[in-house]
N, CA, C and O of each residue as an XYZ file, in Angstrom:
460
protein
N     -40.275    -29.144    -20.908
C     -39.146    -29.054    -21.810
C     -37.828    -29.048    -21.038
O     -36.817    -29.478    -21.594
N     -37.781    -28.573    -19.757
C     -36.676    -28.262    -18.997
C     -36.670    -29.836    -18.803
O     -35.656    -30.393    -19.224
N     -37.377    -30.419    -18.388
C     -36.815    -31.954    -18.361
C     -36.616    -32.661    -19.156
O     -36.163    -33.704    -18.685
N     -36.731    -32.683    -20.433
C     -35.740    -33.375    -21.417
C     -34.248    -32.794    -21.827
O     -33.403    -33.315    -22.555
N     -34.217    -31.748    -21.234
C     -32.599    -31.229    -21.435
C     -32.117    -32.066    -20.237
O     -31.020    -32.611    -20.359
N     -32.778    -32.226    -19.139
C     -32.125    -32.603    -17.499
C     -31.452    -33.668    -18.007
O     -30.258    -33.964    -18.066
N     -32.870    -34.393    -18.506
C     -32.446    -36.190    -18.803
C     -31.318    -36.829    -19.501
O     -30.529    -37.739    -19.247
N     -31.631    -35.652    -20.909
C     -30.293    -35.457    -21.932
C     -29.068    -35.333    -21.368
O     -28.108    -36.042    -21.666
N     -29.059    -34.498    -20.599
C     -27.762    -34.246    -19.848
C     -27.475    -35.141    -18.935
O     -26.285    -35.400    -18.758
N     -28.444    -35.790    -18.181
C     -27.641    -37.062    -17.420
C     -27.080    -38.140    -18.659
O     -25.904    -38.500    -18.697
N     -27.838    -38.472    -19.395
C     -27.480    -39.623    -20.674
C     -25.938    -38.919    -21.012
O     -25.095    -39.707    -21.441
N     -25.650    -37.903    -20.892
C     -24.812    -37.676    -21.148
C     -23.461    -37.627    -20.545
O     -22.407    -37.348    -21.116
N     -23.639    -37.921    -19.375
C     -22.895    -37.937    -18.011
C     -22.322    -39.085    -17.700
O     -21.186    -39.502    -17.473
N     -23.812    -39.638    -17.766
C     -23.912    -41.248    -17.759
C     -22.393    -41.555    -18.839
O     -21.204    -41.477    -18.531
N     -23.088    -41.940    -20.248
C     -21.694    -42.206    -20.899
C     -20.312    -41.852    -21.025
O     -19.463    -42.596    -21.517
N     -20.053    -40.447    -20.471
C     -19.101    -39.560    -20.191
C     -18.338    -40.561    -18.702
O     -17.184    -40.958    -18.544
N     -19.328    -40.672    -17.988
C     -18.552    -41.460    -16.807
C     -18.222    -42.932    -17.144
O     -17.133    -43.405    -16.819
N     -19.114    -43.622    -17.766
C     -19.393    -45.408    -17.746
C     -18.085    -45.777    -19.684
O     -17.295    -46.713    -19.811
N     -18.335    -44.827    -20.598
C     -17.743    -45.656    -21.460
C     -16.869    -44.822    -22.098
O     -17.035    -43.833    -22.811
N     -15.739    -45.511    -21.637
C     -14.304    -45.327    -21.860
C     -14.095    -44.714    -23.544
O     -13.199    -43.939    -23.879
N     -15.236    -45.323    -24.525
C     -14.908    -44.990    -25.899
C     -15.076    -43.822    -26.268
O     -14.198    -43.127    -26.779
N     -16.841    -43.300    -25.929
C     -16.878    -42.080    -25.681
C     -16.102    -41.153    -25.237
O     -15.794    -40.230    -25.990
N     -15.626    -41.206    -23.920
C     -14.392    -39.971    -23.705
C     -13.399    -40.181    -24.605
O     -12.686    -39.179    -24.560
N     -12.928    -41.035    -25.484
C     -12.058    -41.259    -26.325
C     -12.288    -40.404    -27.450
O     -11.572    -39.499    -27.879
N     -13.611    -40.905    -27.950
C     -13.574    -39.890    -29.069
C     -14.067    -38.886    -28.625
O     -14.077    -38.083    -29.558
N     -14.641    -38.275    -27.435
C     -14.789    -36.585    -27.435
C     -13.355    -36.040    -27.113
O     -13.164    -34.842    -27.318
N     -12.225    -36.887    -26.578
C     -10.950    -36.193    -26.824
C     -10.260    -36.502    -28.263
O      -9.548    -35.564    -28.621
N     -10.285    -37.191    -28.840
C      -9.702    -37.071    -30.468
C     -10.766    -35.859    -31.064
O     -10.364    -34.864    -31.667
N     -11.846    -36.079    -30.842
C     -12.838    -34.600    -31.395
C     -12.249    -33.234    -31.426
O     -12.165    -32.436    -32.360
N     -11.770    -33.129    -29.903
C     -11.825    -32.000    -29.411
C     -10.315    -31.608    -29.842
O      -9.937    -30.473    -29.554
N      -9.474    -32.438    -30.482
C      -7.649    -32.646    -30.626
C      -7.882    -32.547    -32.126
O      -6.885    -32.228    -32.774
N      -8.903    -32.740    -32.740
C      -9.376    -32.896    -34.334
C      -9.761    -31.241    -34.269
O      -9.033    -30.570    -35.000
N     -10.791    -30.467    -33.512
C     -10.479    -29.515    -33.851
C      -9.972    -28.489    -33.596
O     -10.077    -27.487    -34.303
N      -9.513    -28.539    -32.840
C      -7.683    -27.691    -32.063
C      -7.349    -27.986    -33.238
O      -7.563    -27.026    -33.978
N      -6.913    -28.878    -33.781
C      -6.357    -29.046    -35.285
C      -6.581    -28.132    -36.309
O      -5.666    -27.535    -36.877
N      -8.209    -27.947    -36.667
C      -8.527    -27.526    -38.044
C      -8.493    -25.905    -37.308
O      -8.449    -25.072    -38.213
N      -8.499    -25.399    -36.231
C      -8.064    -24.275    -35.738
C      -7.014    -23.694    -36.009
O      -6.957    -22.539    -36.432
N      -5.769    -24.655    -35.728
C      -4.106    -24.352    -36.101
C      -4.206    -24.461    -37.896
O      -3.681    -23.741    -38.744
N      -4.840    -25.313    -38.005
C      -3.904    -25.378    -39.756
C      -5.055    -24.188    -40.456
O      -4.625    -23.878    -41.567
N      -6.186    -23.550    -40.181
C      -7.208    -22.405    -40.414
C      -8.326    -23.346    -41.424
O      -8.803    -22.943    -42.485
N      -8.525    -24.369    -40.935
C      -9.133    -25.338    -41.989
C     -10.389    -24.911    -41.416
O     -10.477    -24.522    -40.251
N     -11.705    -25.002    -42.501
C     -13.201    -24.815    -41.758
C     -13.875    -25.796    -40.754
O     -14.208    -26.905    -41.171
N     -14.076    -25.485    -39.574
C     -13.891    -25.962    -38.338
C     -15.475    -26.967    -38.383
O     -15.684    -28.012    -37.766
N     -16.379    -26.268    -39.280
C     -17.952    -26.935    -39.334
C     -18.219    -28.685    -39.948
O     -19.045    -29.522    -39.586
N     -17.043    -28.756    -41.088
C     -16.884    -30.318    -41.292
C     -17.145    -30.667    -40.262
O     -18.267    -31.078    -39.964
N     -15.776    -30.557    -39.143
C     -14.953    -31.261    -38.029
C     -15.943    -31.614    -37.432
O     -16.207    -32.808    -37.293
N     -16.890    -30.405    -36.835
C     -17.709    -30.403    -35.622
C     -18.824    -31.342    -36.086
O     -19.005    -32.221    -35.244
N     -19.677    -31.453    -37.208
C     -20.226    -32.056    -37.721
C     -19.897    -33.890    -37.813
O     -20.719    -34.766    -37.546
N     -18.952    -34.026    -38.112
C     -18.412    -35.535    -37.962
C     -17.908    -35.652    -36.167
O     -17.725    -36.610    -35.416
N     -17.843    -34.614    -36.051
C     -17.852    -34.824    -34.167
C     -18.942    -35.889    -33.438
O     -18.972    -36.961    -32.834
N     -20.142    -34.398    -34.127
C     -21.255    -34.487    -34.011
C     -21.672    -36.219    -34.335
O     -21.966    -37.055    -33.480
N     -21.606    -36.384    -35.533
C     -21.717    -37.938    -35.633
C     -21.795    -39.042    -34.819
O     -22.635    -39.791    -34.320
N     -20.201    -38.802    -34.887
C     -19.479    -40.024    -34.259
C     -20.240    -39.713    -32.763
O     -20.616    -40.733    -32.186
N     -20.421    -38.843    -32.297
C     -20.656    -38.943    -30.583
C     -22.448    -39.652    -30.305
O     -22.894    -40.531    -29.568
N     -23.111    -38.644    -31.411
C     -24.206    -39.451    -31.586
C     -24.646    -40.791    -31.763
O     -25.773    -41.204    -31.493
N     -23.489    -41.598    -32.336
C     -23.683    -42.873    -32.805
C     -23.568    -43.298    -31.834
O     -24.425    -43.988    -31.283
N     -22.367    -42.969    -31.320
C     -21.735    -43.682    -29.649
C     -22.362    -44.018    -28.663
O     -22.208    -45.083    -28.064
N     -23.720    -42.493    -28.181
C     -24.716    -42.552    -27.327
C     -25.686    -43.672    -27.618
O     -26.162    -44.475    -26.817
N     -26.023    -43.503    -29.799
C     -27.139    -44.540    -29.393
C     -26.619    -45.818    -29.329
O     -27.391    -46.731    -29.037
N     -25.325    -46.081    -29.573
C     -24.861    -47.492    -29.594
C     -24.970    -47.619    -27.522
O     -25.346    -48.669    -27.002
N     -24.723    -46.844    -26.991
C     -24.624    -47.465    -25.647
C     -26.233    -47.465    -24.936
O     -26.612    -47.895    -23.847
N     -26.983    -46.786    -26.058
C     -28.549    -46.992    -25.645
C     -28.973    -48.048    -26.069
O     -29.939    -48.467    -25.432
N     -28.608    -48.734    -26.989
C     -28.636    -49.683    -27.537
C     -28.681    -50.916    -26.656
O     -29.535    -51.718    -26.278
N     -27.348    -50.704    -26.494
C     -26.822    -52.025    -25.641
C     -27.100    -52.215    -24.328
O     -27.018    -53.382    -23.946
N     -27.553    -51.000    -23.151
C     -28.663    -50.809    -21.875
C     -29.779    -51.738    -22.865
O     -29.787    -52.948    -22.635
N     -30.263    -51.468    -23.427
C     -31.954    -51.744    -23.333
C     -31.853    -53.209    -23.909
O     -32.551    -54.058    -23.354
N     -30.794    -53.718    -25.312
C     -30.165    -55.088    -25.279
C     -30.500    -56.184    -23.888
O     -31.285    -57.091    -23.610
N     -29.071    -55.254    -23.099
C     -28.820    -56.317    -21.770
C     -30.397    -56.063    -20.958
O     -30.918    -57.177    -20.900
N     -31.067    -55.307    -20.499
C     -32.398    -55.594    -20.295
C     -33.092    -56.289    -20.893
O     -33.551    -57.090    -20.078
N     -33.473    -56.491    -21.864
C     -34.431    -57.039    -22.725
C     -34.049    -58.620    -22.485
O     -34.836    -59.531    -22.228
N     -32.232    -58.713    -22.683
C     -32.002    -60.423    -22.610
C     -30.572    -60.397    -22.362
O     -29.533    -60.262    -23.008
N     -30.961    -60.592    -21.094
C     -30.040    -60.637    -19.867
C     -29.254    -61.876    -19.943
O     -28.108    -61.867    -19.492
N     -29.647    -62.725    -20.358
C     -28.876    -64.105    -20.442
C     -28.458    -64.105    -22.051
O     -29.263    -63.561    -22.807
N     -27.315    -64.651    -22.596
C     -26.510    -64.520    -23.961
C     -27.618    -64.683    -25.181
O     -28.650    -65.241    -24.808
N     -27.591    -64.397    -26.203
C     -28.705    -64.564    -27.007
C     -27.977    -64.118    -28.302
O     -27.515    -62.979    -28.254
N     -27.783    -64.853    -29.516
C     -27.143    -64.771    -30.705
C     -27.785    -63.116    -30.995
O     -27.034    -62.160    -30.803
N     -29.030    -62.926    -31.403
C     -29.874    -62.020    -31.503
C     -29.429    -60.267    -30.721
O     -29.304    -59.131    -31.178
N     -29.316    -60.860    -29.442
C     -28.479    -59.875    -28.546
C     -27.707    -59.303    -29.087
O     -27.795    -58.131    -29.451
N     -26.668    -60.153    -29.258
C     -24.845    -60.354    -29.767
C     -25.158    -59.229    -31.097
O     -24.617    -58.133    -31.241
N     -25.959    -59.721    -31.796
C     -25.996    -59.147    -33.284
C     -26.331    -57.557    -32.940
O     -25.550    -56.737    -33.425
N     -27.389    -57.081    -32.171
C     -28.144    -56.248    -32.017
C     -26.474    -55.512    -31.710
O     -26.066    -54.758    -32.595
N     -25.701    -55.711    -30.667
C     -24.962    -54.560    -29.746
C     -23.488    -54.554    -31.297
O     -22.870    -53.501    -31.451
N     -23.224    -55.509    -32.025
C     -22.391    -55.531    -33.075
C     -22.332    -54.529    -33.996
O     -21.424    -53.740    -34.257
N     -23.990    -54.739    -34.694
C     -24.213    -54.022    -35.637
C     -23.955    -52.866    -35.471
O     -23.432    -52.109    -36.288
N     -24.561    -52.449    -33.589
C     -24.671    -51.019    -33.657
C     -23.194    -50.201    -33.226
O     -22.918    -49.001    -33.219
N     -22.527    -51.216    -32.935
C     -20.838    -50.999    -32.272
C     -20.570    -50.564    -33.859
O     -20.149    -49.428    -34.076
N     -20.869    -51.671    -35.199
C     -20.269    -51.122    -36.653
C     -20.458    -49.702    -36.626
O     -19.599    -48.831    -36.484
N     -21.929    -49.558    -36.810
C     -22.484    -47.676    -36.823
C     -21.043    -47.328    -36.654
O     -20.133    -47.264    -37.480
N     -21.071    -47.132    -35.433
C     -20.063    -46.150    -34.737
C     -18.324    -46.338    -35.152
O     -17.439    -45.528    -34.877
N     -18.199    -47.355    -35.719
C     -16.991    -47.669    -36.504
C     -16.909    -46.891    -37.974
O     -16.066    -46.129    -38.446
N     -18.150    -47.420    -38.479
C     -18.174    -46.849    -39.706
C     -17.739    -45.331    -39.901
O     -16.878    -44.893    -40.665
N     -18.513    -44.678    -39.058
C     -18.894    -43.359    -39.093
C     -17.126    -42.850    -38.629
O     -16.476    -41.886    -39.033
N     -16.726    -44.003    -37.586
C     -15.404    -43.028    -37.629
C     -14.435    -43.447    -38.366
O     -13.364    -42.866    -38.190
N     -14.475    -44.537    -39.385
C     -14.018    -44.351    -40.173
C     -13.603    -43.053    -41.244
O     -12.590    -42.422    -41.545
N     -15.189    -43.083    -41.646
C     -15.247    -41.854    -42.545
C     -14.539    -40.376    -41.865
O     -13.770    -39.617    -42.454
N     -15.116    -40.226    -40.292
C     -14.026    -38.694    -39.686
C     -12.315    -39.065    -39.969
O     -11.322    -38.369    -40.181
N     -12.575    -40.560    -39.847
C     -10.500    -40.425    -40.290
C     -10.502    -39.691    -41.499
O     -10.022    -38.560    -41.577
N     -11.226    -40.526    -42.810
C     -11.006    -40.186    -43.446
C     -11.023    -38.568    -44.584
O     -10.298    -38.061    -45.439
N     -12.377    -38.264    -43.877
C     -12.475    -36.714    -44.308
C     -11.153    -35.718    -43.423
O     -10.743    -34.654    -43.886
N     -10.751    -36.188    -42.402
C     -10.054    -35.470    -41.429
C      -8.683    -35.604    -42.652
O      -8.346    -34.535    -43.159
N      -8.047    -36.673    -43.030
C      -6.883    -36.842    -43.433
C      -7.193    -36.150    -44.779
O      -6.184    -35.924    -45.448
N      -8.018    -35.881    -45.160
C      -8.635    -35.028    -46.750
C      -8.262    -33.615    -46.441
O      -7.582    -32.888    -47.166
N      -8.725    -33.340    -45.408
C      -9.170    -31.833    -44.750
C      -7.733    -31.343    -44.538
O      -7.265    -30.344    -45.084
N      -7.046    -32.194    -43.639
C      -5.728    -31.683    -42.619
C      -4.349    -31.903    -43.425
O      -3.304    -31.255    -43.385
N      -4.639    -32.818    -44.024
C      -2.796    -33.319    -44.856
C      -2.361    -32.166    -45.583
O      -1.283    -31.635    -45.314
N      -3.165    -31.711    -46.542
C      -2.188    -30.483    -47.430
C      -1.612    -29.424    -46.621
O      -0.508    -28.879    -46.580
N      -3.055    -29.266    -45.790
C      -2.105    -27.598    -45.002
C      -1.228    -27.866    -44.467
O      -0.226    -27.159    -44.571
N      -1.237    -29.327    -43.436
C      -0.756    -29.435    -42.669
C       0.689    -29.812    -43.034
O       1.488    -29.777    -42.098
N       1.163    -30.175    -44.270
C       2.164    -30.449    -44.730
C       2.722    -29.234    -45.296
O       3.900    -29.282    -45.650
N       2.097    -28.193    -45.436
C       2.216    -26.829    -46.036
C       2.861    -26.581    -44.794
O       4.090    -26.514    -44.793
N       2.098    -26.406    -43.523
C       2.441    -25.460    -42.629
C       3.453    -25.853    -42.068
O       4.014    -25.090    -41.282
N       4.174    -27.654    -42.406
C       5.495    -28.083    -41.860
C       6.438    -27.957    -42.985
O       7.250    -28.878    -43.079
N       6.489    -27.219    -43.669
C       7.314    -27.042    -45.049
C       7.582    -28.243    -45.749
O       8.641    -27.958    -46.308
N       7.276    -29.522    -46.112
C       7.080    -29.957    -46.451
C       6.355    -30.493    -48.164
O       6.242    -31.563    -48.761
N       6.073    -29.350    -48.378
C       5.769    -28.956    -49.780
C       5.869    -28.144    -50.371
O       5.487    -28.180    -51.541
């Protein structure tokens, strides 16, 4: 069992070092909930669509390792495979914009006097 946390944790390193998107969204994550902290919003949405989006991210870049192995030379099929799963991860942060701007706008317009 201790070695599937090891492994986990390199996969995790791994993408943390290699893809630029990932550290992207674990810093909008982590700036999303510093956020719902300041405005006293419930922090479990946030972490939860964190949660998501980072998950998607990993398997989209597991995805696309085992892709470029499988077919190393261009392949429509390929192309589709690393797309679809790039959408996932679009989709999903779509929706954190959008629950985020649900969640954060009133207070946050409250707490700038604004309303």
């Amino acid at each position: 069992m201790a070695r599937s946390f090891l492994y986990a944790w390199e996969g995790l390193v791994y993408a943390w070092r290699v893809q630029r998107n990932f550290r992207l969204e674990a810093y909008l994550g982590l700036l999303a909930l510093l956020l719902a902290l300041w405005l006293g919003v419930d922090p479990v949405p946030v972490l939860l669509l964190i949660a998501l989006v980072l998950s998607l991210e990993l398997l989209n870049t597991a995805l696309e390792a085992f892709t470029d192995l499988a077919s190393p030379v261009h392949h429509p099929l390929a192309k589709r495979a690393k797309d679809t799963a790039a959408a996932a991860v679009f989709l999903a942060s779509l929706l954190a914009l959008s629950i985020g701007l649900y969640l954060f706008l009133p207070p946050l317009l409250r707490k700038l006097g604004l309303t």
